[in-house]
N, C-alpha and C positions, 0 to 999 in steps of 0.2 A: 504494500500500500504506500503511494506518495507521502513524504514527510507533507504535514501543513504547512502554508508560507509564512507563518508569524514563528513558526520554529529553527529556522535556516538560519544560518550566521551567513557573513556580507559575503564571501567567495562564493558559498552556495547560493545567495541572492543574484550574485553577480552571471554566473551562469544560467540560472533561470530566467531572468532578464534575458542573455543573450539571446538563449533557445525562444523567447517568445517573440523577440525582437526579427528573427530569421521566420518564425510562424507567419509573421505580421506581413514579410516582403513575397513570400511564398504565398500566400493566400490577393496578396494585391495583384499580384503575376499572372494567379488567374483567374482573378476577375477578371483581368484586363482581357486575358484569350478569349474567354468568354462573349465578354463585348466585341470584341474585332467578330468572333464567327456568329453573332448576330448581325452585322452589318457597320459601316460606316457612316450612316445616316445619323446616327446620335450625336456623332464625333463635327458634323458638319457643324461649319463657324467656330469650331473652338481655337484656330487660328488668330483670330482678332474677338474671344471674349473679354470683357475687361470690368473693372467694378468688383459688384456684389458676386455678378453671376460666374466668376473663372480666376485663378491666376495660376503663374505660370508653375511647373510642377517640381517638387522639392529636390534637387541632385543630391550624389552621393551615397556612401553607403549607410551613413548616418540620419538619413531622411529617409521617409518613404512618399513618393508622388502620388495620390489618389488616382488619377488619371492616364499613370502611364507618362506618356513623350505627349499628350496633350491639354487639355487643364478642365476641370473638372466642374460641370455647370452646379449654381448653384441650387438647380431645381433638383440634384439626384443627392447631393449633399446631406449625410444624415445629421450635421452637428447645424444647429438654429443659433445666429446671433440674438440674445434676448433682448440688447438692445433698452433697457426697463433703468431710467433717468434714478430711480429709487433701488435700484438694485445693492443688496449691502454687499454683494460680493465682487462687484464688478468697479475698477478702477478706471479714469479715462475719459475722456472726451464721446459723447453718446455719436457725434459725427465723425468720429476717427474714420478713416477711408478702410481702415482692419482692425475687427477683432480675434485678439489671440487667445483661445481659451485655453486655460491647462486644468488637468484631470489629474487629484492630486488625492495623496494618502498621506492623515500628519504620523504612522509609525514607519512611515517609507522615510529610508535612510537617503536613494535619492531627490527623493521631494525636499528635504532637509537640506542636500546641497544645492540645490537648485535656487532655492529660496532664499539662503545665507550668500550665495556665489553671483549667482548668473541676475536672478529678478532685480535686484537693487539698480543696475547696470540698466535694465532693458525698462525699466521706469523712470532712469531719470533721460536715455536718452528717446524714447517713443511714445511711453504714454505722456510725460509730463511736457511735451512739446506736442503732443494731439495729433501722431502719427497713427498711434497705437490704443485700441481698449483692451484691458485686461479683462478674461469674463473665469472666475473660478468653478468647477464642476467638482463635486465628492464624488472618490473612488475607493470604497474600502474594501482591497483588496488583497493587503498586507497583513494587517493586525486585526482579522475579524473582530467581533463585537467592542473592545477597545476604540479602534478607528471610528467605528460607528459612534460612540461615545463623544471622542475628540472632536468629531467633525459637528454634531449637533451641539457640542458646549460653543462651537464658534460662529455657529448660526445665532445661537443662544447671542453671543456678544456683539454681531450683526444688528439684533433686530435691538441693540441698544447704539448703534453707528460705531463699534471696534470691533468688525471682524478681521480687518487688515493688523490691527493691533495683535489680536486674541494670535491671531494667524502665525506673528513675526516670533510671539513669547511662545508658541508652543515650538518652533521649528530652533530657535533659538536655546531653547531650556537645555539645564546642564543632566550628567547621566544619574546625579543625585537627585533630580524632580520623578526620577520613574524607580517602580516597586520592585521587586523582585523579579518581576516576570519581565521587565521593560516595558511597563505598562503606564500611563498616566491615567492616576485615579481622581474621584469628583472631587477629593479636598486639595488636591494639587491645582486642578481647571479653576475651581472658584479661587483658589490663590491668586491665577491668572488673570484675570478676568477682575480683580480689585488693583494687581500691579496697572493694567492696561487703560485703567480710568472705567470699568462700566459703572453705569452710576447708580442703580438698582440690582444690590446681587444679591437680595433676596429673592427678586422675582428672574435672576441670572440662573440661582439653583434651584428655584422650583422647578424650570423649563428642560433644566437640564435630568435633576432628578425625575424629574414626571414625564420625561421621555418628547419631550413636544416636537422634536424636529427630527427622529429617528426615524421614521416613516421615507421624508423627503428625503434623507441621506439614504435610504436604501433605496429608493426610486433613482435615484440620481448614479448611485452605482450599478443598477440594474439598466439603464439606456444607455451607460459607458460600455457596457458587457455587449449590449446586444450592439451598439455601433463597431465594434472589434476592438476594445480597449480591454489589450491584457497584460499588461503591466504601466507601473507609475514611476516618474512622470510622465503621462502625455498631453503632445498641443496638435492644435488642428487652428488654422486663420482661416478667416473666412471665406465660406465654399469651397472647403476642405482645398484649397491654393496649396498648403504647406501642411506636412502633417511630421510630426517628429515624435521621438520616442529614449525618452531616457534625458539624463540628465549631464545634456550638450554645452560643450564651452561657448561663452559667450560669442565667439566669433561663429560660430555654424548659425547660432541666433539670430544673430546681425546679418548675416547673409542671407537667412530667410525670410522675413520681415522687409527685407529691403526689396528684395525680388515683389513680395506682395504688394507693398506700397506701392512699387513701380507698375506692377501690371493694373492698381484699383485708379491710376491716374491718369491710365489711357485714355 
């Protein structure tokens, strides 16, 4: 029987990751044949799609292109810009020409480097210049019901406006804030969640205790599954343009984002 993923130390992660990662280009490969042996009819105009509805398809082997060698309309597209001015999770400019969403797990060690390394980087130069919207998706995938926990205590500090806070402290936290099991538990989270300014943490740990956004986090990792999200972190821009997987040096970022920008300015 498979070890569970909350039980793997990071070499064993790291290979599991790989092998999904090769899953992920192998299964896009053929989709792609697929489509070609239904016809090139769908493909017409993806040469000059630009905007919402296409960009151009992610190189390399550290990306995967949705579309193949041509870019990917937004009508076949399973990931939705929410687009929602009130959104606690989403950072940005609501007219950014690209939103990048990342599907993320707070007991994922690479979500962890992602977040400390790369995002700081691609916020001050994309989203905080109105290039770029950040849109976050839960994916708990890693530290079953744990995750599920973390992730609704940060909804929890959202729907008081810190979940980019809640977010930094839990990715942030040192290896003395987790149990035995490398777990974070409800009186570490409300720890967080008074470090981070929420200003109601009474009604911070009812929500959390009383379960109020566990439902949404398991909806939200159940459309990451079925869209082919198997492992974290992953991102998709808008109209699945750029889809990447894993936790990529700043520069392959930069390089995708830019690609995107450039083909939503056609």
């Amino acid at each position: 029987m498979p070890q569970p993923i909350e039980s793997l130390d990071r070499p064993a992660l790291e290979r599991r990751y790989r092998r999904m990662r090769l899953a992920t280009v192998i299964l896009a490969a053929v989709a792609l044949l697929l489509v070609a042996a239904l016809g090139a009819q769908g493909l017409q105009g993806s040469a000059g799609g630009s905007g919402a509805n296409g960009s151009t398809t992610g190189q390399g082997s550290q990306t995967e292109g949705v579309g193949g060698d041509g870019e990917q309309p937004a009508d076949t597209c399973p990931v939705v810009d929410r687009l929602d001015p009130d959104d606690p999770r989403a950072l940005g400019d609501i007219d950014a020409p690209v939103v990048l969403h990342e599907w993320t797990d707070f007991r994922c060690p690479y979500c962890g480097s992602f977040s400390r390394d790369t995002l700081p980087v691609l916020i001050e130069e994309y989203v905080e210049t109105g290039k770029v919207r950040l849109e976050i998706h839960d994916a708990a995938l890693v530290g079953g019901e744990n995750s599920i926990l973390i992730a609704a205590a940060s909804r929890a500090a959202g729907e008081q406006g810190k979940y980019f806070e809640f977010y930094d402290a839990v990715y942030h936290a040192p290896e003395s804030a987790q149990d035995a099991n490398g777990e974070l538990t409800l009186e570490t989270l409300v720890s967080f969640a008074k470090d981070v300014g929420v200003a109601d943490i009474a009604a911070f740990t009812a929500d959390v205790e009383g379960g109020k956004f566990e439902d949404a986090v398991r909806k939200d990792t159940a459309e990451a599954q079925s869209i082919g999200v198997t492992g974290v972190p992953f991102f998709a821009t808008t109209g699945c343009g750029q889809v990447m997987s894993g936790a990529q040096p700043v520069d392959t970022f930069r390089a995708q984002l830019d690609a995107a920008i450039a083909d939503a300015e056609k």
